[in-house]
C-alpha positions in Angstrom: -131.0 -7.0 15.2 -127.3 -8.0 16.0 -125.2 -4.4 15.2 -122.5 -5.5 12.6 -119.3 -5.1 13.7 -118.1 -5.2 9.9 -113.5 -5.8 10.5 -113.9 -4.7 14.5 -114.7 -6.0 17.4 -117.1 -3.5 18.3 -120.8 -3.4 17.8 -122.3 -1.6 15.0 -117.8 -1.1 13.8 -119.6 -1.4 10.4 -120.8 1.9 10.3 -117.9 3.5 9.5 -117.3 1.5 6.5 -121.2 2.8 5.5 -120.3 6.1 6.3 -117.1 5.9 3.8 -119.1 4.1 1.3 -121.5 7.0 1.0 -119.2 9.8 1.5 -116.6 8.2 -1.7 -120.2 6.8 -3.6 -121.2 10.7 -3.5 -117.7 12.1 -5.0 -117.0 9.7 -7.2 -120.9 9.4 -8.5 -120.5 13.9 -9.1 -117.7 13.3 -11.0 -118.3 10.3 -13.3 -120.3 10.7 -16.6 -120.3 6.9 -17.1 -124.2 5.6 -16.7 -122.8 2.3 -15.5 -120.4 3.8 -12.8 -122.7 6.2 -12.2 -124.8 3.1 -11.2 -122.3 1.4 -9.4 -122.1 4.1 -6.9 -125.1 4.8 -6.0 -125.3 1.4 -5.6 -122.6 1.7 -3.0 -124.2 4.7 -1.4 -127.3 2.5 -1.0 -125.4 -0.7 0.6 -123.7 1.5 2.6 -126.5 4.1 3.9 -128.3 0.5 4.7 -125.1 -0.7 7.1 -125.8 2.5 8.7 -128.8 2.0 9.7 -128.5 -1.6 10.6 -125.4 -0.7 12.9 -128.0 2.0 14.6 -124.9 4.2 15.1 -126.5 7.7 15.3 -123.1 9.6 15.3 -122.4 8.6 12.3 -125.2 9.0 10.8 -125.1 12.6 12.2 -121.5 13.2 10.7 -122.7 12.3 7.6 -125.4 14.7 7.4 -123.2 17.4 8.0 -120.9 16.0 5.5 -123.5 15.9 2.8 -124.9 19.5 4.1 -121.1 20.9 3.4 -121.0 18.8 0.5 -124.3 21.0 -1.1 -123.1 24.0 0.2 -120.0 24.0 -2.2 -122.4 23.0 -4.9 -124.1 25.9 -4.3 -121.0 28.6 -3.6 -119.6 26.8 -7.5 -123.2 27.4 -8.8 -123.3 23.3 -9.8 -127.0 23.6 -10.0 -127.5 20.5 -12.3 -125.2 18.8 -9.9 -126.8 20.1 -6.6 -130.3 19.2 -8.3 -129.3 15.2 -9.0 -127.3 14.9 -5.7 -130.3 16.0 -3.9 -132.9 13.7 -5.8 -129.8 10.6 -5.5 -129.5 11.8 -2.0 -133.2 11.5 -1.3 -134.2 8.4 -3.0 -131.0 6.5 -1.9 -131.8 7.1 2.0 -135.5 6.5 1.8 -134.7 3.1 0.0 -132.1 1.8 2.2 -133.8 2.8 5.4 -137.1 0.6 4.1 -134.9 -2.2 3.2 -133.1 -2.1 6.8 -136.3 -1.8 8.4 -137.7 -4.7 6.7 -134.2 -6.9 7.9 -134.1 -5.1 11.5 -137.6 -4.4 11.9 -139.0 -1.4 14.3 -135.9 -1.1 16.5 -133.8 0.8 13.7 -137.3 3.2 12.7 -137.0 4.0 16.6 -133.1 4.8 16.9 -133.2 6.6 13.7 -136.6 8.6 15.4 -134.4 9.0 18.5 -132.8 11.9 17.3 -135.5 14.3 16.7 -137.5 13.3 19.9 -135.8 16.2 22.0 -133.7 18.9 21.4 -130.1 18.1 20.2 -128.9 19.4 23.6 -130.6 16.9 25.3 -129.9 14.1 23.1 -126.6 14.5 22.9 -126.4 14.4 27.0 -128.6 11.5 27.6 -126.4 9.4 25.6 -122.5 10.8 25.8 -122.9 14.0 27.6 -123.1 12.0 30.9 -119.8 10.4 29.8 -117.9 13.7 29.1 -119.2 15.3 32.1 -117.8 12.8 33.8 -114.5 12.6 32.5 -114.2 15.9 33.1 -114.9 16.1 36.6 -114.0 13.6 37.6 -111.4 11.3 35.8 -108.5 14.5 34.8 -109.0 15.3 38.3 -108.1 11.7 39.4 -105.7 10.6 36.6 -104.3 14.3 35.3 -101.4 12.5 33.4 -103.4 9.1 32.9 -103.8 5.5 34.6 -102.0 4.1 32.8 -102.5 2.0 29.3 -104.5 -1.3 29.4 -106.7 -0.1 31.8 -110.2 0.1 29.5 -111.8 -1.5 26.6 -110.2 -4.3 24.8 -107.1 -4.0 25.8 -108.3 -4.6 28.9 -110.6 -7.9 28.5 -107.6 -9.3 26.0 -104.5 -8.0 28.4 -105.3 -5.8 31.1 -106.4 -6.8 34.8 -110.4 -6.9 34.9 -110.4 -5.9 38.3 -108.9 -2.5 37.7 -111.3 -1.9 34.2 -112.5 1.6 34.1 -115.3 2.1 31.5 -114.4 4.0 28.3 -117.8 5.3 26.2 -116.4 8.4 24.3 -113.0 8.7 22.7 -112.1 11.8 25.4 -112.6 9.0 28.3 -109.8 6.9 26.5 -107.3 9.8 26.1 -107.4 10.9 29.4 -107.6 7.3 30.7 -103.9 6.4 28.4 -102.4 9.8 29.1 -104.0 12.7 30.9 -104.5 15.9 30.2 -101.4 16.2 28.2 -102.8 13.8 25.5 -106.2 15.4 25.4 -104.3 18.7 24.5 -102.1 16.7 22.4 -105.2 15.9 20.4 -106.9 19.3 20.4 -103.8 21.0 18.8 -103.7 18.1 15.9 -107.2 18.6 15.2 -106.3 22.6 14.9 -104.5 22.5 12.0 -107.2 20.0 10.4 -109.6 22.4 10.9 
């Protein structure tokens, strides 16, 4: 199945508009009484847990776990029962709808990327598919390029302006940072995070 790309240029971009229409569906959907917006948002939760799994992004579908894990947790802490209760059948009906319904449009390939994640251990998950990246960055590319190589010199910036013979591949969003500005911009980005968290 071709990975939408929704309003970017990259492949399964569309997953981040899923993950939004979930996250927004779920608060708005707790707070409305409405049966008719009510409806209207899960209906949004489903089209957009169903873009998740057709842009086979497993991060995001991770993130948004954790999201609707924090999500019950305050539920719980404010003693929302009732609400904990029909979040959690929503929640559970939603997801096993949409991921039938993307199945039947992608076929076996999304079963297998969505299966993926509970093969191994997180651990090893995780490394297989962007630990190799960060490891390398790490070792090798702040070593090489402590305060950057300079901009233009990885993903589309590169194909659109940069020179395609000095391309250095960018996976993770780390790779990028150090790649546009060093070790000073990855430090940049820890300490704006900080206050976020």
């Amino acid at each position: 199945v071709l990975r939408p790309m929704g309003l970017t240029d990259l492949p399964g971009g569309a997953g981040t508009a899923g993950f939004y229409a979930v996250l927004f569906g779920l608060g708005f959907m707790l707070i409305e009484r409405r049966f008719l917006q009510r409806s209207m948002f899960i209906a949004s939760i489903f089209i957009g847990m169903t873009c998740i799994f057709l842009s086979q992004v497993r991060a995001t579908l991770v993130m948004l776990v954790f999201a609707v894990i924090t999500l019950c947790i305050i539920l719980k802490l404010r003693g929302s029962s009732a609400k904990l209760a029909g979040l959690a059948l929503t929640i559970g009906g939603v997801v096993l709808a949409s991921f039938i319904w993307a199945v039947s449009m992608g076929g076996s390939k999304i079963a297998q990327r969505v299966e993926s994640l509970t093969k191994d251990n997180p651990t090893t998950t995780y490394y297989k598919n962007r630990g190799g990246f960060l490891e390398t960055t790490v070792k090798d590319l702040i070593p090489k390029y402590p305060l950057g190589a300079g901009l233009g010199r990885w993903g589309m910036t590169n194909v659109y302006f940069g020179d395609k013979t000095k391309i250095i591949w960018a996976e993770i969003q780390w790779t990028g940072w150090v790649l546009d500005g060093g070790l000073p911009l990855v430090l940049a980005y820890m300490a704006a995070l900080a206050p976020a968290f």
